[in-house]
C-alpha positions as CSV (number, residue, x, y, z in Angstrom):
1,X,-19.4,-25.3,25.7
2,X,-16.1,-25.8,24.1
3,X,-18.1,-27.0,20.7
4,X,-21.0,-24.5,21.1
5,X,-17.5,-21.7,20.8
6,X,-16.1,-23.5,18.0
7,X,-19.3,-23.1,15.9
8,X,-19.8,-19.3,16.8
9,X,-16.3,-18.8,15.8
10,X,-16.4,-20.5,12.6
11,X,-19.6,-18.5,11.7
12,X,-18.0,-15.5,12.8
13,X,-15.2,-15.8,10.4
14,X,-17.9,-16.6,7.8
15,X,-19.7,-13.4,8.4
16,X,-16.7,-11.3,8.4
17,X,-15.6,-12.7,5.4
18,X,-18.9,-11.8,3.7
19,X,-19.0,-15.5,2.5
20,X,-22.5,-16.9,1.3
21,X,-21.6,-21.4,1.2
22,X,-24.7,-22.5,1.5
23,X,-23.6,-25.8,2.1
24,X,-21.5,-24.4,4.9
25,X,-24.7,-22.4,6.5
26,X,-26.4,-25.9,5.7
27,X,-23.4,-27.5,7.6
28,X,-23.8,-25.0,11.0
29,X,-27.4,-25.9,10.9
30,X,-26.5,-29.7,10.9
31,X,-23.8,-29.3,14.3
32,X,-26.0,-26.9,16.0
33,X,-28.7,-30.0,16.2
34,X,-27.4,-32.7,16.0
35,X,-24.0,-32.1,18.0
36,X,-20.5,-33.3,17.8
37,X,-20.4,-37.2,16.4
38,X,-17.6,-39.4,15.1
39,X,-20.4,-40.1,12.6
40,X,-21.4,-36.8,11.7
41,X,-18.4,-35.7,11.1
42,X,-16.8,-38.8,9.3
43,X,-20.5,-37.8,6.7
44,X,-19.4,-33.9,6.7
45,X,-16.0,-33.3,6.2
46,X,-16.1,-29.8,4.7
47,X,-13.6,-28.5,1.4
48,X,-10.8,-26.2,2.7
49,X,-9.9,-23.4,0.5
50,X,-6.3,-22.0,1.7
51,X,-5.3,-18.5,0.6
52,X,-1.9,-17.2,1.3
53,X,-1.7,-14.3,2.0
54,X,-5.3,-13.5,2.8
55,X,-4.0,-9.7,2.7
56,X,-0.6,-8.4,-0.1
57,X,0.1,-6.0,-2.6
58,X,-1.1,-6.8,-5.8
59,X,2.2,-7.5,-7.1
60,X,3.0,-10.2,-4.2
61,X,3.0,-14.0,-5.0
62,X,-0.3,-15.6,-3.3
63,X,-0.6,-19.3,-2.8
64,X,-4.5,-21.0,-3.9
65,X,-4.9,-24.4,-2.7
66,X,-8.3,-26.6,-2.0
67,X,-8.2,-29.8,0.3
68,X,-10.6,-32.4,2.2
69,X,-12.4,-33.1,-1.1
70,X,-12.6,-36.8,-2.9
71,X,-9.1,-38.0,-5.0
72,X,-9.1,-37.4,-8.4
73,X,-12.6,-35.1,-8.3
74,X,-13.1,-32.3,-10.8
75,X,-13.8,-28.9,-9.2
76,X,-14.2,-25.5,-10.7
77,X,-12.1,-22.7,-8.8
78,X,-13.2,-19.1,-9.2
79,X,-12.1,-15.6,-8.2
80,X,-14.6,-13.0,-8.4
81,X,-14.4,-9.1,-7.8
82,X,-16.3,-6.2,-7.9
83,X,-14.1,-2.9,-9.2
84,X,-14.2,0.6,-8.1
85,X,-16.6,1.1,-11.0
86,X,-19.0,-1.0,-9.5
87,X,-18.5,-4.0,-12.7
88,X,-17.9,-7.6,-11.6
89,X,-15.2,-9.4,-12.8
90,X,-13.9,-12.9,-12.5
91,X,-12.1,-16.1,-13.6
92,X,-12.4,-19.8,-13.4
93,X,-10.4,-22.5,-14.2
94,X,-10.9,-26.2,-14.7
95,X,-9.2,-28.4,-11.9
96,X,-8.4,-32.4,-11.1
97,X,-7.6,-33.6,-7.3
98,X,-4.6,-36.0,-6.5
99,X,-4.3,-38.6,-4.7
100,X,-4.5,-37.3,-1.1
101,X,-7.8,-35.0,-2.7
102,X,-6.4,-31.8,-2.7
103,X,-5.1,-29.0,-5.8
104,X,-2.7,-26.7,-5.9
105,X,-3.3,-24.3,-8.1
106,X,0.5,-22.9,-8.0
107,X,1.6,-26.2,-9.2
108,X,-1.2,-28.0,-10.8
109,X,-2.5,-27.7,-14.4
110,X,-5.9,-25.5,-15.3
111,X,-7.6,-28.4,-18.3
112,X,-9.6,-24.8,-18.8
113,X,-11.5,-22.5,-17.8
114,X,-10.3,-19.0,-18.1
115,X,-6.8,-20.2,-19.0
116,X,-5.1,-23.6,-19.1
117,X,-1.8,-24.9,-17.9
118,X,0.2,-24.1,-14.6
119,X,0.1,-20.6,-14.0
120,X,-0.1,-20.0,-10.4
121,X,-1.4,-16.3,-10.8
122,X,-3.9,-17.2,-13.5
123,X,-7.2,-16.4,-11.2
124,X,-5.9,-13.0,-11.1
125,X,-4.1,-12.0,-14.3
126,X,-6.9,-13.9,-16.2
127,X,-10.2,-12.0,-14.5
128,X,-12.4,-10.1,-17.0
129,X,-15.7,-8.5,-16.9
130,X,-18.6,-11.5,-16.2
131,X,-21.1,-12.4,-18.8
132,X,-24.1,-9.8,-19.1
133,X,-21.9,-7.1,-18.2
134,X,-20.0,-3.7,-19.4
135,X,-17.6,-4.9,-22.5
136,X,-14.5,-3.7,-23.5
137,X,-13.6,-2.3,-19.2
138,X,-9.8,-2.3,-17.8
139,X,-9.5,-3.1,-14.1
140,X,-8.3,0.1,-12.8
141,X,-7.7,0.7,-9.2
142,X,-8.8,4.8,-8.6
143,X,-9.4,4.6,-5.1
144,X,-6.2,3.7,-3.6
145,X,-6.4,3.3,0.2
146,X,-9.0,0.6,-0.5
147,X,-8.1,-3.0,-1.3
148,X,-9.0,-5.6,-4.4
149,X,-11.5,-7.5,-2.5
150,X,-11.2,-11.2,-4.3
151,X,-13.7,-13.8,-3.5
152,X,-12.0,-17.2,-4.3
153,X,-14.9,-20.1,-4.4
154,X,-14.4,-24.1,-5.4
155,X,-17.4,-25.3,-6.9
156,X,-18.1,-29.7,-7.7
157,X,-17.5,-30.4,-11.3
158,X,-16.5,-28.5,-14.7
159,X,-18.8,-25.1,-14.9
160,X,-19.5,-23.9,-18.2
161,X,-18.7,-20.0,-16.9
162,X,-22.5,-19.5,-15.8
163,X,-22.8,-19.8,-11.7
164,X,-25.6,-18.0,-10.6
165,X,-27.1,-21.6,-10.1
166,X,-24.3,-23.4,-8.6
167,X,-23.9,-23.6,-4.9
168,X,-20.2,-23.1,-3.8
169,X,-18.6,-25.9,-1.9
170,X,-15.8,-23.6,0.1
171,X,-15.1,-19.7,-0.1
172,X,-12.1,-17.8,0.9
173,X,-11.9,-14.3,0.9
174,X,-8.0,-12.1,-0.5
175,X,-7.1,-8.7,-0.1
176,X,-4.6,-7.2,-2.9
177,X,-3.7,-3.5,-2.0
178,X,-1.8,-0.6,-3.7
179,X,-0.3,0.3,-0.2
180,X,1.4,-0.7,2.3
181,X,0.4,0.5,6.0
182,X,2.1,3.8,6.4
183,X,2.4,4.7,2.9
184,X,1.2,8.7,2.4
185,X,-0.7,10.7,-0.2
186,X,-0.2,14.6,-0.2
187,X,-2.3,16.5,-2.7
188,X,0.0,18.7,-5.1
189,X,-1.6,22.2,-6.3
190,X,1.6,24.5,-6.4
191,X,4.0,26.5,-8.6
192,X,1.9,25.5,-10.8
193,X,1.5,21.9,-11.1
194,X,-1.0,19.3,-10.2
195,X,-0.3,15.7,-8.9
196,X,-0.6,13.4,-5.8
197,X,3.3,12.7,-4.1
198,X,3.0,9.1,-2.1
199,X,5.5,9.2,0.7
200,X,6.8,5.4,1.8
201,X,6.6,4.7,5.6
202,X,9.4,6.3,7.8
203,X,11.2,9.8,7.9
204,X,13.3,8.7,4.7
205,X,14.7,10.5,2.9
206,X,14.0,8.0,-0.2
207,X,14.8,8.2,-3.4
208,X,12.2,9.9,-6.0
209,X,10.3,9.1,-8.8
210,X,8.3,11.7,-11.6
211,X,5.0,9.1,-12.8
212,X,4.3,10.2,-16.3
213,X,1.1,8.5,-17.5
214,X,0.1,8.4,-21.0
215,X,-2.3,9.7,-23.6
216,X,-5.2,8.3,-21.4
217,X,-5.2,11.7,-19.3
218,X,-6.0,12.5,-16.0
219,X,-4.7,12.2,-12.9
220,X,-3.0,8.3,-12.8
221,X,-2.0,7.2,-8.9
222,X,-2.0,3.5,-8.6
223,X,1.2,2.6,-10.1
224,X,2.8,5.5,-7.7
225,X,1.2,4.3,-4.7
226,X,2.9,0.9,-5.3
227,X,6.0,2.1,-6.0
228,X,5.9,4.1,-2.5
229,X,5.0,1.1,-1.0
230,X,8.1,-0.4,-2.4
231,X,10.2,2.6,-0.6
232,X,10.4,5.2,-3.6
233,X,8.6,8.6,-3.1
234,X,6.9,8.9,-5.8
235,X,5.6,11.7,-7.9
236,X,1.5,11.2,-9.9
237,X,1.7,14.2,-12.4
238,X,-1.2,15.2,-14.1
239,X,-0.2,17.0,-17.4
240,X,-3.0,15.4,-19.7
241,X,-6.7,16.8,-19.6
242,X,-9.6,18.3,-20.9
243,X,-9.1,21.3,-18.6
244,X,-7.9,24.4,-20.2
245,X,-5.1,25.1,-17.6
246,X,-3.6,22.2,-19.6
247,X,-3.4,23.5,-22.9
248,X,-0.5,25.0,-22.9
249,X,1.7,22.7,-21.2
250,X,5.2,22.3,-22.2
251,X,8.9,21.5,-20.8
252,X,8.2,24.4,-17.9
253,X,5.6,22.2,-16.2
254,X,7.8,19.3,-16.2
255,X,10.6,21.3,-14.5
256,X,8.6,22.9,-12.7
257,X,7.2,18.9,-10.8
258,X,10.7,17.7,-11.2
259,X,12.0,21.1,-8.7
260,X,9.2,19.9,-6.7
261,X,10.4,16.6,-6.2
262,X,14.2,17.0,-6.0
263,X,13.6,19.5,-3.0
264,X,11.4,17.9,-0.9
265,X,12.4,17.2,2.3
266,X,11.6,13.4,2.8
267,X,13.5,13.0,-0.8
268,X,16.8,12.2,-1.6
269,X,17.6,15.0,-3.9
270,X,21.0,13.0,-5.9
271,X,18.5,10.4,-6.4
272,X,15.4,11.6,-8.8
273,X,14.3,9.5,-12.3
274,X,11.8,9.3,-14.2
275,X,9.0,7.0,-14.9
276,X,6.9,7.5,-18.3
277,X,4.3,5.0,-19.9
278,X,2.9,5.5,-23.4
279,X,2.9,9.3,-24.1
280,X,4.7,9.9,-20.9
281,X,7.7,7.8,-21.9
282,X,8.1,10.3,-24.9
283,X,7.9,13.3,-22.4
284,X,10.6,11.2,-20.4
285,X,12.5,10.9,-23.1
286,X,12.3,14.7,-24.5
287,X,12.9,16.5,-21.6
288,X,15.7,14.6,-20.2
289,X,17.6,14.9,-23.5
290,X,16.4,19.1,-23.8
291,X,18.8,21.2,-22.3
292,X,17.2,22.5,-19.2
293,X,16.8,22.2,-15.4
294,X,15.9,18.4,-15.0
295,X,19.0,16.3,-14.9
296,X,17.6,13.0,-13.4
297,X,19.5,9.9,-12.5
298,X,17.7,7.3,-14.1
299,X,14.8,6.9,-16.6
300,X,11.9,4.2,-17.0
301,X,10.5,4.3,-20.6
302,X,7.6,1.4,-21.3
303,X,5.8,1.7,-24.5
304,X,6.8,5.2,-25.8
305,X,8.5,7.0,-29.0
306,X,11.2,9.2,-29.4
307,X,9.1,10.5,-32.8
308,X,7.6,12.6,-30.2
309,X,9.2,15.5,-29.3
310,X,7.4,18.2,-26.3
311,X,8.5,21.8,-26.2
312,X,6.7,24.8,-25.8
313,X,3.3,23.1,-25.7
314,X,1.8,19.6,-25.8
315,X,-0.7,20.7,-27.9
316,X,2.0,21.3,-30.6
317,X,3.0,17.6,-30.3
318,X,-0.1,16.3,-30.7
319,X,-1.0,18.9,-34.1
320,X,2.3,17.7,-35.5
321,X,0.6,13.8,-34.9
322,X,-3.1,14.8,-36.5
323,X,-0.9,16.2,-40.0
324,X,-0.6,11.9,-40.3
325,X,-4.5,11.1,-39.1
326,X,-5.2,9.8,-42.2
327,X,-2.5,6.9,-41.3
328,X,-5.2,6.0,-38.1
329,X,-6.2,2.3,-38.8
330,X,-9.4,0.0,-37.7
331,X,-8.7,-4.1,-37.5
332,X,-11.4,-5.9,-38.3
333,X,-13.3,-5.6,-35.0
334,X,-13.4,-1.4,-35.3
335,X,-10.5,-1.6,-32.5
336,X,-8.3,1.5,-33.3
337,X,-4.6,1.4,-34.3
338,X,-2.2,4.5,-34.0
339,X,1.3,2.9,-34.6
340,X,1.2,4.2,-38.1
341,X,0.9,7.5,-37.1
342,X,4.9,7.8,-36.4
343,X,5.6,5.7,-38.9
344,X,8.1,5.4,-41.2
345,X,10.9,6.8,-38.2
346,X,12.1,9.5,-39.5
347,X,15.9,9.6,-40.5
348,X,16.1,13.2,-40.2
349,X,17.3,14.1,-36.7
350,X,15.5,17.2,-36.5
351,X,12.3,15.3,-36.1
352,X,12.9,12.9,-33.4
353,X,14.6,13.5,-29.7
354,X,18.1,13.3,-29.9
355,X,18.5,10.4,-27.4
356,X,22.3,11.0,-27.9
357,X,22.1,13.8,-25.5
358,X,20.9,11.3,-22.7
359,X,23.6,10.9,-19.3
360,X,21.8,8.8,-17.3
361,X,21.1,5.1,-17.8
362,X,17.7,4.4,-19.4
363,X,15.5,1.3,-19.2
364,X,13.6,0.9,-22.6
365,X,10.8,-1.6,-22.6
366,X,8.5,-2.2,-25.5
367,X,6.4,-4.9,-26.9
368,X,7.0,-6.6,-29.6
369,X,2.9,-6.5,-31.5
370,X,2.7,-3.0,-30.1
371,X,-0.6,-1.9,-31.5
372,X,-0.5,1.8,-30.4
373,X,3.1,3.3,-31.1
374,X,5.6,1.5,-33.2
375,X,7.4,0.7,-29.7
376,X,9.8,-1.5,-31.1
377,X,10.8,-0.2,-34.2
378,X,11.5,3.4,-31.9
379,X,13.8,1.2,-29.9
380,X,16.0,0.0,-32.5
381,X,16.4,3.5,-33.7
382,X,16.8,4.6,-30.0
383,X,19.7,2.4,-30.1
384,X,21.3,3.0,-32.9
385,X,21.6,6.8,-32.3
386,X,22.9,6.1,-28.7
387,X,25.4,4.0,-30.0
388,X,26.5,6.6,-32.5
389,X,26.7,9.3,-30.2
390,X,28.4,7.5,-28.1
391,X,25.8,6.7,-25.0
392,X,24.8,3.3,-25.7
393,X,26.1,1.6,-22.4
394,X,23.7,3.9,-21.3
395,X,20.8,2.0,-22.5
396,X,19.2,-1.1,-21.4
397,X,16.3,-2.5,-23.9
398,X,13.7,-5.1,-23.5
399,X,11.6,-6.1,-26.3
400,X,8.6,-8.8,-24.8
401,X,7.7,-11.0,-27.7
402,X,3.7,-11.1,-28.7
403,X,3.1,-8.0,-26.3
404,X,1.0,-5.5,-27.2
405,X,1.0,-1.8,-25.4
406,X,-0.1,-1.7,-22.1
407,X,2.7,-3.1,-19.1
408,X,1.3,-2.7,-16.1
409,X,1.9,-4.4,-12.5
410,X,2.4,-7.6,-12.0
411,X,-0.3,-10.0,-12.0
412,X,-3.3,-6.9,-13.2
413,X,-5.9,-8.7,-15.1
414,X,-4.3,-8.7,-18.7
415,X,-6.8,-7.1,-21.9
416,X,-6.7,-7.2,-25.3
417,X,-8.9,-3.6,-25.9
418,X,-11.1,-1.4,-23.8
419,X,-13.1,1.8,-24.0
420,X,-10.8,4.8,-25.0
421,X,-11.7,8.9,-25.2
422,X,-9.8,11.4,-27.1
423,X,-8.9,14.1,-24.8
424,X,-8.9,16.5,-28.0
425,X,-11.6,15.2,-30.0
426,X,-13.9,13.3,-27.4
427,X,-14.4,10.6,-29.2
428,X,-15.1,7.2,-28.0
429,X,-13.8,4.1,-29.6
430,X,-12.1,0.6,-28.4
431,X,-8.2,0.8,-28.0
432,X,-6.0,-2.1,-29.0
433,X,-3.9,-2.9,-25.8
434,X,-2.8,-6.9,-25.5
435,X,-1.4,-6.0,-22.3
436,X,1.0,-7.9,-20.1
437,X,2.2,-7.8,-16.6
438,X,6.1,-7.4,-15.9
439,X,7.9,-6.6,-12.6
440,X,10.2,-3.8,-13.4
């Protein structure tokens, strides 16, 4: 009876996990009829996958390791996923067994695959779309109370990237979530503004962050649900969009969501920054140096300019950038570059932000092959002018070395371009990203 348990449990766990080893089914079907034997089970000693955690945020270290296979074999390990948008993604790497017949992928060496080398998140950072698929997709997590499902499989032998012939030899099922159990979304639709604040676990009150996303548009919530989960209440402002209540946008609307913030209840109100990507790092940067009603403690600035400068409208800022269209470049795969369009940084001071107005500390992170925005050529001239005015131990600056545009969280699948639309113009074409994945 005790045996006849132990296989209903071990399907059990297989079913939940959604797991489809058909040498494992083929393995039940083998104990069920045969029964328990030092024989039988000296002939079918199964491969152990061990994932750890089974269930994290997505920017929490995991542990991959398969044992109980033959020393010095060569598997095939493999993550796979299906994202919100219904596209399957994966990676694979190449690995070699030791002695005792077991790999660890967080300290032995891919010989290929999706990447090579030791890289202990490489399953994850290195997953893109699978063969016969969408091209040119970011993994993009829009619905945020549901988890990364990641199906990790080992397979016998070197696979060439094609498995819908190979059988699996072990499967292991991960969980990677935006939120942590307790964290809160409230929809924003008042005094004007739109957004989605995420509220950490507990009564607070916690300190508060404004989430500026960039050109991209719309309404962005992934990185703020993280950052509640990590204890901040944090603030998804849409302010980007084809709508026509966004046309006129300008430094009221972001005084307007950064009044919201500083007075809510479960926030501490001495303890507001700012967090802008892209085009949102030049809104951070304009409207905490404007004279005005936002006086924040801190700002986060990843891949932005100070060449652009928001007032009255948005629109404005974004007429003042088509004057230079012409300066819109293609590389030699019809992926678009935009850097050139604030470049060369203007000297006169009337045509930038005067970051010498800044008070609170700012965090500056570019790349240095920034495809998109002449990241790092704003940063030396971000520093300079501190410096001059007198603010520079204000600053902190980070330039990555061969990094494109797009930071995101740690360990998100890293691109080199995807699909991009124009909110203006429509227009499709392929952004030049070569993203990387920093914690921050």
């Amino acid at each position: 009876m005790a045996f006849s348990a132990s296989v209903r449990t071990l399907r059990g766990a297989l079913v939940s996990g959604g797991f489809s080893c058909l040498q494992t089914r083929e393995y039940l079907k083998r104990v069920e009829v045969i029964g328990p034997s030092a024989k039988m089970e000296a002939k079918y000693i199964l491969p152990k996958i061990t994932v750890q955690p089974t269930r994290g945020l997505v920017d929490e270290m995991f542990y991959i390791a398969v044992s109980n296979i033959s020393p010095h074999q060569e598997v095939t390990i493999r993550s796979f996923l299906q994202s919100d948008d219904k596209d399957f993604w994966h990676a694979y790497a190449y690995y070699v067994s030791d002695n005792s017949g077991v790999v660890n992928v967080a300290e032995d060496n891919s010989l290929g695959g999706s990447y090579t080398g030791r890289e202990p998140t490489g399953l994850i950072w290195s997953l893109k779309p699978v063969p016969g698929g969408r091209t040119a997709l970011r993994l993009r997590k829009t619905e945020i109370f549901t988890p990364f499902v990641i199906n990790i499989s080992v397979y016998k032998g070197h696979i060439k990237g094609d498995f819908k012939e190979e059988t699996a030899l072990a499967c292991a099922v991960m969980e990677r979530w935006y939120v942590t159990p307790g964290v809160s979304r409230i929809e924003v639709k008042e005094n004007g503004i739109y957004g989605a604040l995420f509220l950490p676990p507990g009564p607070g009150p916690f300190p508060g962050l404004l989430d500026l996303w960039g050109g991209g548009g719309g309404l962005v919530e992934y990185r703020s649900a993280l950052l509640a989960s990590h204890g901040y209440a944090t603030l998804a402002l849409e302010y980007l969009s084809s709508k026509t209540e966004f046309s006129k946008i300008g430094e009221k609307y972001f005084e307007a969501a950064f009044g919201y913030l500083e007075s809510h209840p479960q926030v501490t109100r001495e303890h507001v920054g700012i967090f802008g990507l892209c085009f949102g790092a030049s809104v951070t940067l304009s409207v905490a140096a404007n004279e005005n009603k936002i006086n924040p403690k801190c700002l986060v600035c990843v891949s932005g300019t100070h060449v652009i400068r928001i007032g009255e409208s948005i629109d404005k800022a974004f007429a003042d950038l088509k004057l230079n269209e012409e300066k819109t470049r293609f590389d030699e795969n019809n992926h678009i570059i935009w850097r050139e369009l604030a470049l060369p940084i203007p000297t006169d001071p009337n045509k930038k932000v005067n970051v010498g107005n800044l008070k609170c500390p700012l965090l500056l992170i570019a790349g240095s092959d920034d495809q998109n925005w002449p990241t790092p050529e704003s940063a030396e001239d971000i520093e300079k002018m501190m410096k001059e005015a007198g603010n520079g131990h204000l600053l902190t600056k980070i330039i990555y070395p061969k990094t494109g545009h797009l930071i995101e969280p740690p360990y998100s699948p890293h691109i080199r371009f995807s699909n991009f639309v124009d909110l203006h113009t429509r227009k499709k074409g392929k952004a030049k990203w070569y993203s990387i994945n920093i914690n921050i």
